[in-house]
PDB file with one MODEL, atoms N, CA, C and O in Angstrom:
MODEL        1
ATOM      1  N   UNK A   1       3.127 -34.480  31.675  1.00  0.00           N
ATOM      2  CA  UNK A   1       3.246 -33.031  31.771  1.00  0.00           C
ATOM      3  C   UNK A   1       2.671 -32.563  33.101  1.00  0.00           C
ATOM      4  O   UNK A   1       1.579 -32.917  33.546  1.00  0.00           O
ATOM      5  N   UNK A   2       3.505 -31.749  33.673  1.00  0.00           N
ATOM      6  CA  UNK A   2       2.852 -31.160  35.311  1.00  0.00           C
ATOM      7  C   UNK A   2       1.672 -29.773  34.696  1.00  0.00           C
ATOM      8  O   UNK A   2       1.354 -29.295  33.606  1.00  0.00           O
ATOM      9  N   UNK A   3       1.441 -29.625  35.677  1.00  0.00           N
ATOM     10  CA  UNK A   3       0.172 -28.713  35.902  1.00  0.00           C
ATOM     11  C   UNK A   3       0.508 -27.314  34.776  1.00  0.00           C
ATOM     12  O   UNK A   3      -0.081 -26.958  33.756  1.00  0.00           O
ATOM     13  N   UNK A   4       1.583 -26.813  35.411  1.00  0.00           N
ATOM     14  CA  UNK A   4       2.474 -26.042  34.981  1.00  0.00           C
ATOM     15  C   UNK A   4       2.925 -25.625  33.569  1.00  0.00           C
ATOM     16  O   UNK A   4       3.038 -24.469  33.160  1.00  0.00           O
ATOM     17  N   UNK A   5       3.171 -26.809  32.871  1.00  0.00           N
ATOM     18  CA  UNK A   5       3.139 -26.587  31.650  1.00  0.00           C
ATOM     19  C   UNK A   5       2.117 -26.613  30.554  1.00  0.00           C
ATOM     20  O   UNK A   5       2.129 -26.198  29.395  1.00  0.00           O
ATOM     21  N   UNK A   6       0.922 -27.449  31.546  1.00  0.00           N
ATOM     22  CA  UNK A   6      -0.428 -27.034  30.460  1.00  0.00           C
ATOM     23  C   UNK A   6      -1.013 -25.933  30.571  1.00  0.00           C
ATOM     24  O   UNK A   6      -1.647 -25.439  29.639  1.00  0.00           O
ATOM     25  N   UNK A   7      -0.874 -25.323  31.855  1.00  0.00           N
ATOM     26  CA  UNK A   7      -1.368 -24.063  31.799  1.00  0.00           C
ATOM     27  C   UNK A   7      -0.552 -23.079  31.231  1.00  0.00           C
ATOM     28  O   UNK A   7      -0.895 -21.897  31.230  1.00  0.00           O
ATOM     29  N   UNK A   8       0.894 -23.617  30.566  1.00  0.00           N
ATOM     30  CA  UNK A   8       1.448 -22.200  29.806  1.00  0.00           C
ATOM     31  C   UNK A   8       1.156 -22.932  28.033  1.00  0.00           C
ATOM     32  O   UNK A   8       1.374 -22.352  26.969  1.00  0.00           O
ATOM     33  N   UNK A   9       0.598 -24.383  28.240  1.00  0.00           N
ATOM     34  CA  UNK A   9       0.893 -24.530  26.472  1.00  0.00           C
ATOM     35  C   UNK A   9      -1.142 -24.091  26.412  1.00  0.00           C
ATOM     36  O   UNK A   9      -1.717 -23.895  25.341  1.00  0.00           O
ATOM     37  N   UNK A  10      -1.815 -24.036  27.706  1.00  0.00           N
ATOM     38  CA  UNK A  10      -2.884 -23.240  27.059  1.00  0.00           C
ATOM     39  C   UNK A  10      -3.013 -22.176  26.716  1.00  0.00           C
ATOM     40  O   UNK A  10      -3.493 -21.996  25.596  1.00  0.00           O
ATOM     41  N   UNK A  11      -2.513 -20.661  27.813  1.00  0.00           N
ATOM     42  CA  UNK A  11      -2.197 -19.741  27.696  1.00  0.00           C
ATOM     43  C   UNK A  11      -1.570 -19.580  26.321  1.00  0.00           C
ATOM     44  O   UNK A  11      -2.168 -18.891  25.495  1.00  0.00           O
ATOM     45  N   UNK A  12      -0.381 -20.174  25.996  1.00  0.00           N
ATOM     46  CA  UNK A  12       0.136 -19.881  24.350  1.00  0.00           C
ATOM     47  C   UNK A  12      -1.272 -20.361  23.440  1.00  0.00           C
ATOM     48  O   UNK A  12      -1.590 -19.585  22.538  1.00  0.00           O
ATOM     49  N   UNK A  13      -1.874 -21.237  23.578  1.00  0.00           N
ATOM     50  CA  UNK A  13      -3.154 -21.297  22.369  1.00  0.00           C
ATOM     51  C   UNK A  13      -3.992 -20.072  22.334  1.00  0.00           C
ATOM     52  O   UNK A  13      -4.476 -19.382  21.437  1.00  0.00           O
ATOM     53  N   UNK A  14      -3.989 -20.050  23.578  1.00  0.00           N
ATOM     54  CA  UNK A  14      -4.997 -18.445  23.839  1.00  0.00           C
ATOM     55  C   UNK A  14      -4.611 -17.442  22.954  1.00  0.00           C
ATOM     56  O   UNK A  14      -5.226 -16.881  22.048  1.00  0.00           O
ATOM     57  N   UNK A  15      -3.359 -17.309  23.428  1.00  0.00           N
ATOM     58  CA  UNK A  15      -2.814 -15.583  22.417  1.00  0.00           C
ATOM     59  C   UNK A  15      -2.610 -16.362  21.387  1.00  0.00           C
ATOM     60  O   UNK A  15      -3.338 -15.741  20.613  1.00  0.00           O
ATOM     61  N   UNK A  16      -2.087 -17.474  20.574  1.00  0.00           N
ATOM     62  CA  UNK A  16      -2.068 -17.662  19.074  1.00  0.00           C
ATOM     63  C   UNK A  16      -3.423 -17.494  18.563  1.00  0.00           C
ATOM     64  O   UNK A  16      -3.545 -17.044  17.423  1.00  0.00           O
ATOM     65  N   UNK A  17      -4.504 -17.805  19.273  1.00  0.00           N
ATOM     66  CA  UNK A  17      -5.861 -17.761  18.350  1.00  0.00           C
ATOM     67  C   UNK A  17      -6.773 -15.871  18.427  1.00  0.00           C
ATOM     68  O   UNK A  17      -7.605 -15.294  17.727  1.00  0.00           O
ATOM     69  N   UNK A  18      -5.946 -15.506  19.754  1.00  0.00           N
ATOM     70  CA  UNK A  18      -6.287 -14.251  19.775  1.00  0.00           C
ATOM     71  C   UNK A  18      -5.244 -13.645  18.398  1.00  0.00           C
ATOM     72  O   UNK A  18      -5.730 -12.950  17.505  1.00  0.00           O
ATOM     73  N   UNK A  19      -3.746 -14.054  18.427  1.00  0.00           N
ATOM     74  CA  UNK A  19      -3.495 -13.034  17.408  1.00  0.00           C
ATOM     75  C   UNK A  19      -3.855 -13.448  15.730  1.00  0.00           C
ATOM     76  O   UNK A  19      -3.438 -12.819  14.757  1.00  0.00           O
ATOM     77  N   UNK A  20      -4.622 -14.511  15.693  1.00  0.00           N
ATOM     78  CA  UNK A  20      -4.869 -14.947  14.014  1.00  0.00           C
ATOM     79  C   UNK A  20      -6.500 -14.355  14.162  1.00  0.00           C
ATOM     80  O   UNK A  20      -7.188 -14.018  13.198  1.00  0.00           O
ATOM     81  N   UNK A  21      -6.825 -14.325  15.238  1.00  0.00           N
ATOM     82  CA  UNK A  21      -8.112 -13.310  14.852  1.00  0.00           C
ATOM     83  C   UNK A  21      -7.752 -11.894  14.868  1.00  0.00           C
ATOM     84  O   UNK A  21      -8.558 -11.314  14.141  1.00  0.00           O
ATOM     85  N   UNK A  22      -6.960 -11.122  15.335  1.00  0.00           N
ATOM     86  CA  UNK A  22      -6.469  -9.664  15.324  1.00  0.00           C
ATOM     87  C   UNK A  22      -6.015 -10.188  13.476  1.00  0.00           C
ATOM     88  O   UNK A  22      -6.753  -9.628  12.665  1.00  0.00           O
ATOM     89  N   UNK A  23      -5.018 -11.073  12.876  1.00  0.00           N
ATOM     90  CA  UNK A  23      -4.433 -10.876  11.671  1.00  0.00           C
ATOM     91  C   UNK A  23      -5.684 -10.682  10.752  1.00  0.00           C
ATOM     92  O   UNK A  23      -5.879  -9.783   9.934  1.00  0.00           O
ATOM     93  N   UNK A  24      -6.527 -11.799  11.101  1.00  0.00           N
ATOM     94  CA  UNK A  24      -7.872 -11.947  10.209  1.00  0.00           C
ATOM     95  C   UNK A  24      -8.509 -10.470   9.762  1.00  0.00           C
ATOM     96  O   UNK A  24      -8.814 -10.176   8.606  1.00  0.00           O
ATOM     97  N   UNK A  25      -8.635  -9.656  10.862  1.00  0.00           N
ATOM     98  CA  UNK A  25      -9.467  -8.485  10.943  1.00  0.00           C
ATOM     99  C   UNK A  25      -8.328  -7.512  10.544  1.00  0.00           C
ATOM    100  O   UNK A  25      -8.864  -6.493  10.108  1.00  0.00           O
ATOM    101  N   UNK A  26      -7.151  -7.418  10.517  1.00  0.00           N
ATOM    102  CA  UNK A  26      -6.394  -6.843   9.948  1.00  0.00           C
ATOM    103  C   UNK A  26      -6.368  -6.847   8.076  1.00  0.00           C
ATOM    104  O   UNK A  26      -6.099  -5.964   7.261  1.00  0.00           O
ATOM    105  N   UNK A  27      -6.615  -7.695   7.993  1.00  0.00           N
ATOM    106  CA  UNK A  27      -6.765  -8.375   6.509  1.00  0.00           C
ATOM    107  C   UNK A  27      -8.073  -8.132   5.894  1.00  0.00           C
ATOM    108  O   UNK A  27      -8.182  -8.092   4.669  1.00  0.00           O
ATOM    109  N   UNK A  28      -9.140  -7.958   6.735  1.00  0.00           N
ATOM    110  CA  UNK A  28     -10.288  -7.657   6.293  1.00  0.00           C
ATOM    111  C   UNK A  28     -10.133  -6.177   5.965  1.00  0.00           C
ATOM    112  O   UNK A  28     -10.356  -5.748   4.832  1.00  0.00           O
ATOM    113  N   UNK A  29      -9.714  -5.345   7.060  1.00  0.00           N
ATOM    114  CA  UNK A  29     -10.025  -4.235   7.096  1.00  0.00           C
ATOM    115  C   UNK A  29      -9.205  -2.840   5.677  1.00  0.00           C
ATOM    116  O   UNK A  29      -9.364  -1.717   5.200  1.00  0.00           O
ATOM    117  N   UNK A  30      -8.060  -4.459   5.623  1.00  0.00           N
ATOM    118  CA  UNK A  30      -7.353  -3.600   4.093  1.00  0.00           C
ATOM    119  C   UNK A  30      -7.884  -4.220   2.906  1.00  0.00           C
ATOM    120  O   UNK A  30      -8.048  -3.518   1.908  1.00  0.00           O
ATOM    121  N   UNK A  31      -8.186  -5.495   2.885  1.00  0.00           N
ATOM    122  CA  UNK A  31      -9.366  -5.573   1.273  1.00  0.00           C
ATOM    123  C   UNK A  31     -10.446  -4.731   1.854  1.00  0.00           C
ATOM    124  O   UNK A  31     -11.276  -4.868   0.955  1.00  0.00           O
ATOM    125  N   UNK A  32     -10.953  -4.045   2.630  1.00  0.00           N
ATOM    126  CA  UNK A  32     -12.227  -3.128   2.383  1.00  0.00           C
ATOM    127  C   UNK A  32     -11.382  -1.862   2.038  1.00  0.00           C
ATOM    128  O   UNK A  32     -11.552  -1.265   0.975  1.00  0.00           O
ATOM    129  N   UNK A  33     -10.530  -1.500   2.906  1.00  0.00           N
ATOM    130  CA  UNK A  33      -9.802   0.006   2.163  1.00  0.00           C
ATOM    131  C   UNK A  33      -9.324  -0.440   0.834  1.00  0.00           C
ATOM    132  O   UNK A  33      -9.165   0.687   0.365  1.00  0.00           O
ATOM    133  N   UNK A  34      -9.073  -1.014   0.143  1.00  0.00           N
ATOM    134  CA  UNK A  34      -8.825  -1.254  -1.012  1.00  0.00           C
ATOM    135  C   UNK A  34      -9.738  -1.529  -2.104  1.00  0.00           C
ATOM    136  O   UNK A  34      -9.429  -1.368  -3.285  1.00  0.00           O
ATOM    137  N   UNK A  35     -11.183  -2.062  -1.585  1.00  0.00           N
ATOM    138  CA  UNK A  35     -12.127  -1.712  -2.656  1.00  0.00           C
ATOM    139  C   UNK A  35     -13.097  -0.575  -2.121  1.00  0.00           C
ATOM    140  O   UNK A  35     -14.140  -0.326  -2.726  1.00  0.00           O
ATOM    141  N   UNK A  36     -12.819  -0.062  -1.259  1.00  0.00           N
ATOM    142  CA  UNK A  36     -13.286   1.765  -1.192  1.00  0.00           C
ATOM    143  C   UNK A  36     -12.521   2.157  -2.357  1.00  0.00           C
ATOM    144  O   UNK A  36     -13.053   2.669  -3.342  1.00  0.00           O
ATOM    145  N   UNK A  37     -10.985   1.869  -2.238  1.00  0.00           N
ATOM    146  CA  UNK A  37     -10.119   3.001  -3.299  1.00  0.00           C
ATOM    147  C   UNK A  37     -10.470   2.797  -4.632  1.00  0.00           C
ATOM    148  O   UNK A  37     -10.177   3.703  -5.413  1.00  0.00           O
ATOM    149  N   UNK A  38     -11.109   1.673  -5.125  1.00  0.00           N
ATOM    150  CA  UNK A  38     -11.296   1.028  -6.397  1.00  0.00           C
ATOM    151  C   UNK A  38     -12.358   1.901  -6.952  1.00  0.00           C
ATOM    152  O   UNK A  38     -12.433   2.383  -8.082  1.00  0.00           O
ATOM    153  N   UNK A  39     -13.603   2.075  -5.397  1.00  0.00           N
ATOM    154  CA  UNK A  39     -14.457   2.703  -6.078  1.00  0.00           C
ATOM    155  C   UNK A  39     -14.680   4.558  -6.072  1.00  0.00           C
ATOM    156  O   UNK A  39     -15.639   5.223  -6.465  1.00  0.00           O
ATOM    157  N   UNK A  40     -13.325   5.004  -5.438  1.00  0.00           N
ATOM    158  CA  UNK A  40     -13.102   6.294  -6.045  1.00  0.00           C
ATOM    159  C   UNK A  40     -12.264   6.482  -7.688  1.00  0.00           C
ATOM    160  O   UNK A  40     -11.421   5.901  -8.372  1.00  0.00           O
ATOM    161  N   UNK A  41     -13.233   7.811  -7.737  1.00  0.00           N
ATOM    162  CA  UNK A  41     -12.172   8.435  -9.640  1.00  0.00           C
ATOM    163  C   UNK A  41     -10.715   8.379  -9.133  1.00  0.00           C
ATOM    164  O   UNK A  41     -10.337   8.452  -7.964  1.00  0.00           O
ATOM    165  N   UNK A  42      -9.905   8.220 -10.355  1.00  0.00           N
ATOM    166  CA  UNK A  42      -8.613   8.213 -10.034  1.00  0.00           C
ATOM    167  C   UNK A  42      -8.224   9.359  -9.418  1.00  0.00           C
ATOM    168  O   UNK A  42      -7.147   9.233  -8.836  1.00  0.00           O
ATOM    169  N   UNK A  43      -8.665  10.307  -9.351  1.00  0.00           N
ATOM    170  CA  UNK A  43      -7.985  11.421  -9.101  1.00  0.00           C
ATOM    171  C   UNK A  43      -8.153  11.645  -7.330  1.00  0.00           C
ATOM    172  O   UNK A  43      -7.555  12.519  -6.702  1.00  0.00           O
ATOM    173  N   UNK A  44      -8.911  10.844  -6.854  1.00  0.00           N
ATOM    174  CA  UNK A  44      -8.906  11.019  -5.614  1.00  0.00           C
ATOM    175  C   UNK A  44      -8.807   9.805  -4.758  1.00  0.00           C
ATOM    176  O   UNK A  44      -9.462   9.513  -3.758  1.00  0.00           O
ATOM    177  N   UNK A  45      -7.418   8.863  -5.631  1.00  0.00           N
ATOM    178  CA  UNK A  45      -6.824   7.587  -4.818  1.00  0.00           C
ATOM    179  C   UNK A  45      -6.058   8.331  -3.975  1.00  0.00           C
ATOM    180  O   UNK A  45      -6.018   9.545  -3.775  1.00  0.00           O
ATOM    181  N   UNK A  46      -5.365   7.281  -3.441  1.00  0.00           N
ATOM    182  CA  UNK A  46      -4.020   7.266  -2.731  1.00  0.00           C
ATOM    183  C   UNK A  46      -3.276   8.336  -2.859  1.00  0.00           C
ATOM    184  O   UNK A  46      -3.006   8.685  -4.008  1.00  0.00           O
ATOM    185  N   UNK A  47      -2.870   8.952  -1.970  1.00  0.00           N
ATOM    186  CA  UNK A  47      -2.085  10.158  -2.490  1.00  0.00           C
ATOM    187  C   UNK A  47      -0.578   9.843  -3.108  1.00  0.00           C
ATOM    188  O   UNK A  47      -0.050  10.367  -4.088  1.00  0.00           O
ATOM    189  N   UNK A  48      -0.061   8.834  -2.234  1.00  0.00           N
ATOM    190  CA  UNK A  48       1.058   8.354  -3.289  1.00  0.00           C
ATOM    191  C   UNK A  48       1.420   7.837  -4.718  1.00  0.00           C
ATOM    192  O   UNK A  48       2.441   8.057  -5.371  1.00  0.00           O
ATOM    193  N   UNK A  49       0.363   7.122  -5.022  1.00  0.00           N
ATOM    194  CA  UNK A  49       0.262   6.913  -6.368  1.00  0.00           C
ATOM    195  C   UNK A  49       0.262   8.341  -7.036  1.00  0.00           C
ATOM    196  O   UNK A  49       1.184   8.821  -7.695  1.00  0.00           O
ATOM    197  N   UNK A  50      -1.153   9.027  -6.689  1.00  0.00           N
ATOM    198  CA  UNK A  50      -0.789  10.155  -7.288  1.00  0.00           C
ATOM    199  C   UNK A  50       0.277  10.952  -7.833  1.00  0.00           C
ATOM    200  O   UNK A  50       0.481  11.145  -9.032  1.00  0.00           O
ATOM    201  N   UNK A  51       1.055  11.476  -6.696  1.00  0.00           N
ATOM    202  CA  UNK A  51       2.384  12.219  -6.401  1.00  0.00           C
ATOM    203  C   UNK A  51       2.843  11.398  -7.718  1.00  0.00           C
ATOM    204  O   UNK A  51       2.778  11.854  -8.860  1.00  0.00           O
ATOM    205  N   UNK A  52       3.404   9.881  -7.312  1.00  0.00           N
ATOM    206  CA  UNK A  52       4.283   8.983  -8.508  1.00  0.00           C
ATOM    207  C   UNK A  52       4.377   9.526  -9.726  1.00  0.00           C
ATOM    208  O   UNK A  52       5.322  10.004 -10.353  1.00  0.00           O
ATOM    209  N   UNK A  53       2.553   9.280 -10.101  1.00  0.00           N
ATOM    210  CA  UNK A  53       2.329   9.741 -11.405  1.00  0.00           C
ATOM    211  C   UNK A  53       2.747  10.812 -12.169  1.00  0.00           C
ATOM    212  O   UNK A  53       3.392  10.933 -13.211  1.00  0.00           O
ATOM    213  N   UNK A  54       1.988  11.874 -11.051  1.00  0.00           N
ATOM    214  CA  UNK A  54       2.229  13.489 -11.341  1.00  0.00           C
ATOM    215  C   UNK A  54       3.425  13.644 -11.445  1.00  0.00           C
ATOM    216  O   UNK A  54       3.643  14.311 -12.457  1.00  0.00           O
ATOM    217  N   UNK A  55       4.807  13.240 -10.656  1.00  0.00           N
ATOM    218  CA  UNK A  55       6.146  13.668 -10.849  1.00  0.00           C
ATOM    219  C   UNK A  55       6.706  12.395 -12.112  1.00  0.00           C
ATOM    220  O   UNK A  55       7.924  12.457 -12.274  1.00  0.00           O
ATOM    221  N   UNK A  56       6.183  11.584 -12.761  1.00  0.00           N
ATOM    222  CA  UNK A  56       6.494  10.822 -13.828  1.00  0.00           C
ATOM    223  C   UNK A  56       5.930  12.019 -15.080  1.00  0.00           C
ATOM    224  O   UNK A  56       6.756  12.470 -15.874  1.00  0.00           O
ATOM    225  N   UNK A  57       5.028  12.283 -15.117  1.00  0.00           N
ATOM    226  CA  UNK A  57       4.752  12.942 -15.874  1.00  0.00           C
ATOM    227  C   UNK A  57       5.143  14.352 -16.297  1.00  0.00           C
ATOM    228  O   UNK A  57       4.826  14.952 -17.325  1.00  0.00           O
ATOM    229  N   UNK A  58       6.094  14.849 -15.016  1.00  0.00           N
ATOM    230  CA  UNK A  58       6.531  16.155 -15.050  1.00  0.00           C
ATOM    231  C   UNK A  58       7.690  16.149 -15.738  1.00  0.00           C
ATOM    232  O   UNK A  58       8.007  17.182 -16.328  1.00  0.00           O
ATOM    233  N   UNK A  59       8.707  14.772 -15.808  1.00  0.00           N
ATOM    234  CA  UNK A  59       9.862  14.373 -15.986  1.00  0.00           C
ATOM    235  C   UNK A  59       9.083  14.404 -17.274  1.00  0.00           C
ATOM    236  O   UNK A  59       8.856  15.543 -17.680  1.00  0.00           O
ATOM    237  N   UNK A  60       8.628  13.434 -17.997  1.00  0.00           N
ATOM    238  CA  UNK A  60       8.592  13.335 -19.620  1.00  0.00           C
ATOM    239  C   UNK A  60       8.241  14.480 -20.166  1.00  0.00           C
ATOM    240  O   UNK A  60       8.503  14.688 -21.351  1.00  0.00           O
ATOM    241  N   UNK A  61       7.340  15.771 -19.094  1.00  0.00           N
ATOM    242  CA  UNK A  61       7.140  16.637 -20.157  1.00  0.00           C
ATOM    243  C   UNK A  61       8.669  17.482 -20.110  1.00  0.00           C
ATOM    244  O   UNK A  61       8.881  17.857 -21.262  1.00  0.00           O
ATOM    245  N   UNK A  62       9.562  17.822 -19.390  1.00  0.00           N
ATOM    246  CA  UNK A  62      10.739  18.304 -19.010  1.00  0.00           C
ATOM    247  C   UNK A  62      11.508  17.947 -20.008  1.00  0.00           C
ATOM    248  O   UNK A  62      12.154  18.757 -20.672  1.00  0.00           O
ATOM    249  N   UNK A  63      11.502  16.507 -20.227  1.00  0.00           N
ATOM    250  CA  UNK A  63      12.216  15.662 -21.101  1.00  0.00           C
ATOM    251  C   UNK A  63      12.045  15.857 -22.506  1.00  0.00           C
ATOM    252  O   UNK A  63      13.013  15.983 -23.256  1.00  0.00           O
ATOM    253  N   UNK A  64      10.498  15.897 -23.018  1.00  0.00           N
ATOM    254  CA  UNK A  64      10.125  16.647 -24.233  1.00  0.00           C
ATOM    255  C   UNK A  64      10.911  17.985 -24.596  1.00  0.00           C
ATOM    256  O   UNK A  64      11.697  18.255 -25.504  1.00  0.00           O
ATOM    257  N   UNK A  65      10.285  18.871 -23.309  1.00  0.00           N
ATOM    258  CA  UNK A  65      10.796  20.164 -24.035  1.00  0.00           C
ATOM    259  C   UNK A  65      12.193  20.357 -24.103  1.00  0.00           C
ATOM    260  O   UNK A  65      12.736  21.123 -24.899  1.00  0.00           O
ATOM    261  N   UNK A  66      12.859  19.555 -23.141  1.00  0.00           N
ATOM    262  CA  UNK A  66      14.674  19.376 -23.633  1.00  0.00           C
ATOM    263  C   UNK A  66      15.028  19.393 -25.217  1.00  0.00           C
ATOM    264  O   UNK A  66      15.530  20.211 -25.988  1.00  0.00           O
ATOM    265  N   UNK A  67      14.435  17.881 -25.327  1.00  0.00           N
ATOM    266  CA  UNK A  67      14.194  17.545 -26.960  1.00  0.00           C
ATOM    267  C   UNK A  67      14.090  18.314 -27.847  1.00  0.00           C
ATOM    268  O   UNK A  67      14.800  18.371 -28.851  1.00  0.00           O
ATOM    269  N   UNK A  68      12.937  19.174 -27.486  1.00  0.00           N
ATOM    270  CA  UNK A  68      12.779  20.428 -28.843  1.00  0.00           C
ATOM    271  C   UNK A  68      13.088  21.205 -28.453  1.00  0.00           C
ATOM    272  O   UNK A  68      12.555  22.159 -29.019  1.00  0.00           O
ATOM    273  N   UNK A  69      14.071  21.666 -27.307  1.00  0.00           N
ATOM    274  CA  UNK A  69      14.743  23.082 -27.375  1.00  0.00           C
ATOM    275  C   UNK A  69      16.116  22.772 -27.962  1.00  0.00           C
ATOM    276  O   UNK A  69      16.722  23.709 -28.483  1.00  0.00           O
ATOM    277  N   UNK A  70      16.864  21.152 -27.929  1.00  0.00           N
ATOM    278  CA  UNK A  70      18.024  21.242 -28.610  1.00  0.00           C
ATOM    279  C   UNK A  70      17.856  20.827 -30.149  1.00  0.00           C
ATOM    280  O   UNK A  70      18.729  20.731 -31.012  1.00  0.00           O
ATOM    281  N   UNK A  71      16.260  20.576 -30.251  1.00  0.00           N
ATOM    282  CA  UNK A  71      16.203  20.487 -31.716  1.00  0.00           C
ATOM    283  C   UNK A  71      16.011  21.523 -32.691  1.00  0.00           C
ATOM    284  O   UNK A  71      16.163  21.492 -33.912  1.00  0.00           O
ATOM    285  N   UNK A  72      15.605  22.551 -31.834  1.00  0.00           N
ATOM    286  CA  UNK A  72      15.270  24.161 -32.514  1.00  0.00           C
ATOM    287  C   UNK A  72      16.439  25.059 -32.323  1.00  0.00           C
ATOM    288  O   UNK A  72      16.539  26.177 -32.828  1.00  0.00           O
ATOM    289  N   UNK A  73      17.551  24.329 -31.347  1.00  0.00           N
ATOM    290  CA  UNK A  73      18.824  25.066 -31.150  1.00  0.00           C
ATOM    291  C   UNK A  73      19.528  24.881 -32.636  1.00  0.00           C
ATOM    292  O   UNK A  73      19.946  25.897 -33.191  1.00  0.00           O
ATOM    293  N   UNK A  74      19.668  23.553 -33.309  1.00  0.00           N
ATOM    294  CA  UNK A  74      20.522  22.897 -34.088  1.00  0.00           C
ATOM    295  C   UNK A  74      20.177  23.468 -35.251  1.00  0.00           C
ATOM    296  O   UNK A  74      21.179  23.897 -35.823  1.00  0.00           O
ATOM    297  N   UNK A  75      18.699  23.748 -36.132  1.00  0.00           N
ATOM    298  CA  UNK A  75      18.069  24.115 -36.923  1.00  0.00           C
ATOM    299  C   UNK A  75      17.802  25.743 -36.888  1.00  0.00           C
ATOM    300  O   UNK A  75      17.095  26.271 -37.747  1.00  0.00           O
TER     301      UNK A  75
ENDMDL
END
C-alpha cells in the first residue's frame, strides 16, 4: 500500500470512530429523555401520545352517544 492510501484508510477510521461516538451519545441522550418521561405524571408526557389518547377517547365518547341517541330514537 503507498503512502496515500493509508493516510485515507486512517482518515476513514478517524470519522468511523468519531461517528460511533456521536451514535453512542446520541443513544444516551434518548434513554435519558425517556426515563425523564417515565418519571413525569401521565398527564405531562409527550405531547403526542397525549393528543392520540385524547382524540381516541373523543371518538368512543362520540361513538357512545351515537349509540344512545339511535337507541332512544327507536324506543
Amino acid at each position: 500500500m503507498s503512502q496515500k492510501h493509508k493516510d485515507r484508510f486512517i482518515q476513514f477510521r478517524k470519522e468511523e470512530i468519531a461517528n460511533a461516538i456521536a451514535k453512542s451519545k446520541l443513544k444516551l441522550q434518548k434513554n435519558n429523555y425517556f426515563e425523564e418521561q417515565k418519571q413525569l405524571p401521565w398527564y405531562k408526557r409527550r405531547l403526542y401520545i397525549n393528543i392520540f389518547f385524547s382524540s381516541l377517547s373523543l371518538i368512543i365518547i362520540i361513538g357512545l352517544l351515537l349509540i344512545a341517541f339511535f337507541i332512544g330514537k327507536t324506543f
